[in-house]
C-alpha positions in Angstrom: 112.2 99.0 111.1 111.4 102.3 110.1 110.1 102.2 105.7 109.2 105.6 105.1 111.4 108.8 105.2 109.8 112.2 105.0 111.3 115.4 104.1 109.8 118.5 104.0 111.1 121.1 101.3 108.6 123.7 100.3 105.0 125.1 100.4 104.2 122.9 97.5 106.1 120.5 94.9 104.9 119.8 91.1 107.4 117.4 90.2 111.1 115.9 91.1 113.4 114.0 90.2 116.3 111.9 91.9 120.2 111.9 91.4 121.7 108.8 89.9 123.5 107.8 93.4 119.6 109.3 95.1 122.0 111.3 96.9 119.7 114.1 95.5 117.0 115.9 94.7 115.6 118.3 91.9 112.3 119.4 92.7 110.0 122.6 91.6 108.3 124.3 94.7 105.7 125.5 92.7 107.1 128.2 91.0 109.4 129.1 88.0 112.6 128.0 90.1 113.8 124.0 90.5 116.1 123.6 93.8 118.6 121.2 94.6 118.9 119.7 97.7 121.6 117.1 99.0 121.2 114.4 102.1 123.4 115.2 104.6 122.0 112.5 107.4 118.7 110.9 107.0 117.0 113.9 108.3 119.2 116.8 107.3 118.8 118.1 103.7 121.2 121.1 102.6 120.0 122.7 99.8 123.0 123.3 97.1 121.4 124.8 94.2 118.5 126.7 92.8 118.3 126.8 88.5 116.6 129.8 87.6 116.0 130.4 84.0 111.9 129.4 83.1 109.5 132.4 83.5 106.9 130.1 84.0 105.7 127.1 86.7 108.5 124.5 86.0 105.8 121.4 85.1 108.4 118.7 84.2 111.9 117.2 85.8 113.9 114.5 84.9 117.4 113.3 85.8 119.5 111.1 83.8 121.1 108.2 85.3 123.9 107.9 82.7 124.9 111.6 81.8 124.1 113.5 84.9 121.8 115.8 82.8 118.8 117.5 84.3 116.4 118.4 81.8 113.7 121.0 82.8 110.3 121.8 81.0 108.1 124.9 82.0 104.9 126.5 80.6 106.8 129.1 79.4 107.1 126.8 76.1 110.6 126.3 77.0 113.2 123.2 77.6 116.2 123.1 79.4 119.2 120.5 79.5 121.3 121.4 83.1 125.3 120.1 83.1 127.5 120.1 85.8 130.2 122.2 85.0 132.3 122.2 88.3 130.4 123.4 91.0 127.6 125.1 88.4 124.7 124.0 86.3 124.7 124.9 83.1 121.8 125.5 80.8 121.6 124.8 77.6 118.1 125.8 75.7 116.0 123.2 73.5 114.7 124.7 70.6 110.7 123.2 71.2 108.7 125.4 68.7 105.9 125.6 70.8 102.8 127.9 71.0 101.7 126.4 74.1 102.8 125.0 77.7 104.7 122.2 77.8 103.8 119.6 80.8 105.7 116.9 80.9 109.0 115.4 79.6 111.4 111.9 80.2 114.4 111.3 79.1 114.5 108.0 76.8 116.0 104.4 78.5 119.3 105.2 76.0 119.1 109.0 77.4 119.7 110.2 73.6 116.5 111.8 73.1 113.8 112.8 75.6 110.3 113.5 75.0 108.5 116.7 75.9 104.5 116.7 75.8 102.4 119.9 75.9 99.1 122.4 75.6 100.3 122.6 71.7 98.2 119.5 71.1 102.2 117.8 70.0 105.1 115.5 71.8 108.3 117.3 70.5 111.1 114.2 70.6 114.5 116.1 71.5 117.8 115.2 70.6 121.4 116.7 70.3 122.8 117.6 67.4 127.0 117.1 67.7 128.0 118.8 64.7 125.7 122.2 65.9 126.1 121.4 69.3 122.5 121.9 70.3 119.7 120.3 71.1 117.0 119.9 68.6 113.6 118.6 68.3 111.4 117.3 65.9 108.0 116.9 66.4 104.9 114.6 66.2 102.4 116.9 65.1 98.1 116.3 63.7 96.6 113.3 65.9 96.1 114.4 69.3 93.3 116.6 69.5 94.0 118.2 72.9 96.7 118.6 75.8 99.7 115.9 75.8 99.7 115.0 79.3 102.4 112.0 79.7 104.7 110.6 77.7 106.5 107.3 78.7 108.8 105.6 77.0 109.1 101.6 75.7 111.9 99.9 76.9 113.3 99.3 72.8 114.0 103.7 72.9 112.1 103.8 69.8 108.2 103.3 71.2 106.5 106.5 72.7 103.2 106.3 74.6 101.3 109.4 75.2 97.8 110.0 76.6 95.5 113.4 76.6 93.0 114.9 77.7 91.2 114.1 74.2 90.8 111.1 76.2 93.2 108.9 74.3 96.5 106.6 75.0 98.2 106.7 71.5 102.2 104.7 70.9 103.6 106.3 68.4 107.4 105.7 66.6 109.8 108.1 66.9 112.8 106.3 65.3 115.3 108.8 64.3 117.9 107.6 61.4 121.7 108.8 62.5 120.5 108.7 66.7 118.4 105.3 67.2 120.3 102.1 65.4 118.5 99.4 63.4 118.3 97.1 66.6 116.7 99.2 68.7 114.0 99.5 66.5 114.0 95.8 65.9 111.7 96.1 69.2 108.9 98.2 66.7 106.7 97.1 63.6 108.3 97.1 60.6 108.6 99.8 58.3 107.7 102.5 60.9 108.8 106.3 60.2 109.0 108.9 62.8 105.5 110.2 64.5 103.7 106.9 62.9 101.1 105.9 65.3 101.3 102.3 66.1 98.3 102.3 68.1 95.0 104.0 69.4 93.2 103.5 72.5 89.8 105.0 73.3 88.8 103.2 76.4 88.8 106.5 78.5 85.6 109.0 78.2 87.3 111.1 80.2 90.8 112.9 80.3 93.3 110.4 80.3 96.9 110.6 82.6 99.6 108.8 84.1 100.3 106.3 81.1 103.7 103.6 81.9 105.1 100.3 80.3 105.9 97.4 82.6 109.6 96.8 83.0 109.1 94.0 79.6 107.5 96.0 77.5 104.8 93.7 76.6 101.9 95.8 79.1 100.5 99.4 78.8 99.1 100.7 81.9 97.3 104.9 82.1 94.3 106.2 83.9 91.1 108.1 83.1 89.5 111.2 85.1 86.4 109.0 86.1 88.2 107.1 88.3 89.0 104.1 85.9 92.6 102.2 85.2 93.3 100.8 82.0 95.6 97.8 81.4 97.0 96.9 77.7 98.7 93.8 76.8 100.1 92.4 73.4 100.3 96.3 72.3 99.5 96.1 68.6 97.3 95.6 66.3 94.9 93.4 68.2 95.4 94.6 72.1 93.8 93.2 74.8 92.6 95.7 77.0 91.3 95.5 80.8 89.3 98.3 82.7 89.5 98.2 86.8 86.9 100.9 88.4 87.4 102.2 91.6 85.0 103.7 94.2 87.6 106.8 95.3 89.2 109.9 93.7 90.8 109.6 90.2 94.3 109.2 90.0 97.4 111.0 88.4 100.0 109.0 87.3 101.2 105.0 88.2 104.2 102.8 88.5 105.1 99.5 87.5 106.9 97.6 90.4 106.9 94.9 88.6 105.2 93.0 85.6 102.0 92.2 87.8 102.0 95.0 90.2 101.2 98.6 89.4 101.0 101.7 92.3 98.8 104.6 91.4 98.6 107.7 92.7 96.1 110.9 92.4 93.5 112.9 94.4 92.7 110.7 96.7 96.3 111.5 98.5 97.1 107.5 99.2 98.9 105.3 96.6 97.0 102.4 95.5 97.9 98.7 95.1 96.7 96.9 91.6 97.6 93.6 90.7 97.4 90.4 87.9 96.3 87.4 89.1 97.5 83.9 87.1 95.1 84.1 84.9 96.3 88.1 84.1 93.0 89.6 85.5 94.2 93.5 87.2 92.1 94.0 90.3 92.1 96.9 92.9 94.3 95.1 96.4 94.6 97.9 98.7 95.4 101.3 99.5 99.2 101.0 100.6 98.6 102.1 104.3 95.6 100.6 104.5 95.6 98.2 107.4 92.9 95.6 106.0 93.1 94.2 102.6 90.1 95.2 100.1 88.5 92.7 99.2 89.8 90.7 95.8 90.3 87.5 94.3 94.0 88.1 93.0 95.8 85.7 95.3 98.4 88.8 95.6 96.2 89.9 98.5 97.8 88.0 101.3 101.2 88.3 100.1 100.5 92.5 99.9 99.3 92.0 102.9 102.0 92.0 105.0 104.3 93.4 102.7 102.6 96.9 102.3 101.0 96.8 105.9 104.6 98.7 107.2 104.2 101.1 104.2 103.9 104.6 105.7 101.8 103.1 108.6 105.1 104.0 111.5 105.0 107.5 110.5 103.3 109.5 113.0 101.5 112.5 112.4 98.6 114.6 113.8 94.6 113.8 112.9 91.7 115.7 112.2 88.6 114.5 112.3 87.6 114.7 108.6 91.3 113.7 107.3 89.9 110.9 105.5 94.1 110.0 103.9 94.6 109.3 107.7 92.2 106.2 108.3 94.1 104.7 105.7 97.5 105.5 107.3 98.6 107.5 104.6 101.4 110.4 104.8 100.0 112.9 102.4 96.7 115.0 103.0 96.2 116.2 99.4 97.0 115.6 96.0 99.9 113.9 95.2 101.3 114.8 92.3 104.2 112.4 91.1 105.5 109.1 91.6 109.7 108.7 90.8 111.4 104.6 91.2 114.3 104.8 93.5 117.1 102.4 91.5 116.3 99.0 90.3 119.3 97.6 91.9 119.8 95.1 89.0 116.2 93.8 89.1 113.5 93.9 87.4 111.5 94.8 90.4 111.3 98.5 91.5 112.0 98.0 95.7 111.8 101.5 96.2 109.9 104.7 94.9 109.0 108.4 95.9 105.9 110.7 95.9 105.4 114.1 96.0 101.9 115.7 96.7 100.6 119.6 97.1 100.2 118.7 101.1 98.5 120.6 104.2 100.0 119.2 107.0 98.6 119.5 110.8 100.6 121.1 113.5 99.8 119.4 116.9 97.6 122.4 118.1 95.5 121.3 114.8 96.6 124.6 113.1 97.1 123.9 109.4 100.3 125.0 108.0 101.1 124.6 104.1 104.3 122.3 103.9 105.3 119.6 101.2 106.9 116.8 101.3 108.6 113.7 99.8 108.0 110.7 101.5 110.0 107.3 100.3 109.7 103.9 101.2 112.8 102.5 102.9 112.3 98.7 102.1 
């Protein structure tokens, strides 16, 4: 059985982001424009849109499950939130107030705010405004001390995590009174305001990336530039933190599959397995299509094992020599830049994700030719 799909779109991608039904996808090719393509057969992409209005690299995508909103972010210091309106997306502009780029954004698990991180050294929390009917933002302003460069946020809708390259994973509040309700922020210490930080983390000497909360809530997982992933449990006052070097390139951002599994992906062009064991010590498992296990004593090891031993590993492709993603069996040749979950299904569990990565692909006459692509597991 075949688990991995991989579709081609453009010279490069910087981010994307799925359709509710996944029968879509919004990605940017690298430019100021974000295109929509729709499946048409497993192979057979048709592309149905292209949203032009940032003057700038389009560095954040995200689609909302409920609504059916796109909302775009760009380093032209501008925000976007795309409707269908018929057969046409719409644009509606975000008022940021930002004097720099903005990188990243998510919408919140309620979808009644989003969060947009940037260059301005501030996360600007977004939300609409019925009896103006705009979208405003307010934002979170004095404690980082360089570029915001993820935001992620807590399952309760009021907990935001961000991390920099100040080298710092900060949670902050961002309850708003009249948009988030008393028992959402039941979820938060007591007596928070909005832009309170709950919490500090300086395990990272480097810049800091990629930061996500398990499906519960209860862990904290981001990465560092020196090739470190940092694990955070009981997120509060007293934290208990775990550090997990690795011997290969950094990475860029991760994913929580479940509460004791985490995928990461970055430079070194081949998602990466971590893991609990019982006792709730992370360890490095494997590369995903790496064919041998790395060596560990989580006893997820065997059952990865088989499990992740199909991942990517049927997908032919052409070798070089010094192609060192391909000894591990991996799809991508360079960077990958994002990792998206595919639909939960009902569980807890994430069964399938997607990564997109700044690729060089070989022809068969060994003739590089700049393509990108998404690749998804079909489990």
């Amino acid at each position: 059985m075949a688990v991995v799909d991989v579709h081609r779109f453009a010279e490069s991608i910087t981010c994307h982001a799925w359709s509710p039904d996944l029968s879509m996808v919004a990605l940017c090719p690298n430019n100021t424009e974000v295109h929509i393509y729709k499946s048409l057969s497993q192979d057979h992409w048709e592309r149905l849109h292209v949203l032009q209005k940032h003057d700038q690299i389009v560095s954040g995508i995200d689609w909302s499950s409920k609504s059916n909103k796109i909302v775009t972010v760009s380093h032209d210091r501008n925000s976007y939130v795309w409707s269908l309106e018929g057969a046409e997306w719409v644009p509606t502009l975000v008022i940021l107030r930002l004097n720099r780029a903005a990188l990243c954004v998510q919408w919140s698990p309620k979808e009644n705010k989003f969060a947009v991180g940037s260059g301005a050294k501030t996360v600007c929390i977004c939300y609409y405004e019925q009896e103006n009917n705009w979208w405003v933002s307010k934002l979170i302003r004095k404690r980082h001390e360089s570029s915001v460069t993820s935001v992620a946020w807590h399952p309760n809708n009021v907990l935001l995590a961000t991390t920099s390259t100040d080298g710092k994973c900060r949670v902050f509040s961002t309850f708003i009174k009249g948009v988030d309700t008393k028992d959402s922020k039941a979820g938060s210490p007591a007596e928070t305001k909005f832009g309170e930080q709950i919490l500090q983390l300086d395990l990272s000497y480097s810049w800091a990336f990629g930061v996500k909360w398990s499906p519960s809530g209860n862990t904290l997982a981001y990465v560092g530039h020196s090739s470190m992933i940092y694990f955070v449990d009981d997120v509060g006052p007293s934290p208990l933190a775990q550090s997990v070097a690795f011997r290969d390139l950094p990475l860029r951002d991760v994913l929580f599959i479940s509460e004791k599994m985490v995928i990461g992906v970055g430079y070194d062009s081949n998602p990466m397995v971590f893991a609990a064991d019982d006792t709730g010590i992370w360890s490095f498992i494997r590369y995903i299509g790496e064919k041998k296990a790395a060596s560990s004593g989580s006893s997820y090891s065997s059952q990865f094992s088989e499990a992740f031993g199909k991942f990517y590993g049927s997908q032919s492709k052409s070798t070089t020599a010094n192609d060192a993603s391909d000894s591990r069996g991996g799809v991508h040749d360079n960077s990958i830049t994002s990792i998206v979950p595919l639909g939960k299904g009902g569980s807890p569990k994430v069964m399938r994700f997607s990564t997109s990565a700044l690729c060089r692909m070989s022809s068969p006459d060994n003739n590089h030719r700049n393509e990108c692509y998404i690749s998804t597991n079909l489990k």
